[in-house]
N, C-alpha and C positions, 0 to 999 in steps of 0.2 A: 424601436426596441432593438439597439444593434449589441446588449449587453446581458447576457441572463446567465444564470446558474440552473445546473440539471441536479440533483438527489436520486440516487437510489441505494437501495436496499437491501441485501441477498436473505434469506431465510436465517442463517445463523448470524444476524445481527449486523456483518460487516457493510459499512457505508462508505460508498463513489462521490464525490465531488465533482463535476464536471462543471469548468468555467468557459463562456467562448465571449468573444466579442470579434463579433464580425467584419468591426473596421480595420482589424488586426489581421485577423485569419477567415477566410466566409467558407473553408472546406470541414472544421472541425474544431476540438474544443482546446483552449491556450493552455488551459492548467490541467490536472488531475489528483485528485488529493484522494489518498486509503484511509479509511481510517477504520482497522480492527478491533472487534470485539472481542473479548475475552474469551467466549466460549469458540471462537474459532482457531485459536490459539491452542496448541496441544503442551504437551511436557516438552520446556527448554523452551520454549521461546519459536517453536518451531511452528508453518502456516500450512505444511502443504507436506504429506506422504515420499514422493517424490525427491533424492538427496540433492537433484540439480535442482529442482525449482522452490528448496527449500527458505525461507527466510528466517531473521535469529534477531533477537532484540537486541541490541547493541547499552549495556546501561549505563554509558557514559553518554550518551548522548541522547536516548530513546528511540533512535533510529533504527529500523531493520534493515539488516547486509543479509548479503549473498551466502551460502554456505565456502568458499572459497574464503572471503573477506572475515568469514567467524571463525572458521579454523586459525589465519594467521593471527587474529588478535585471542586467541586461546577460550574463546566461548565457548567452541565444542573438544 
């Protein structure tokens, strides 16, 4: 089994993807995928208190940017 997937969970819904395969990499895992829940999700699109560590839904593409990268395309 040099190929598996990890899940986790956090309390307010948001789920980790963790992919490894070990004939690739045998220290840790190749992918990592977020995937946000709504309710962690505040007003604006925003993830996190914090203005640096903030993220912002991008809706041209559904992707979250940087608070730097959402300022220049006029999100916030």
């Amino acid at each position: 089994m040099k190929q598996f997937t990890r899940t986790y969970t956090d309390d307010d819904g948001t789920t980790y993807i963790w992919k490894y395969d070990l004939d690739k990499f045998s220290r840790g895992p190749i992918e990592t995928t977020v995937n946000y829940s709504k309710e962690s999700l505040s007003e604006g699109g925003k993830t996190k208190n914090n203005k640096i560590d903030q993220k912002y839904l991008n809706p041209a593409n559904g992707k979250y940017v940087g608070y730097g990268r959402a300022k220049s395309l006029g999100l916030i």
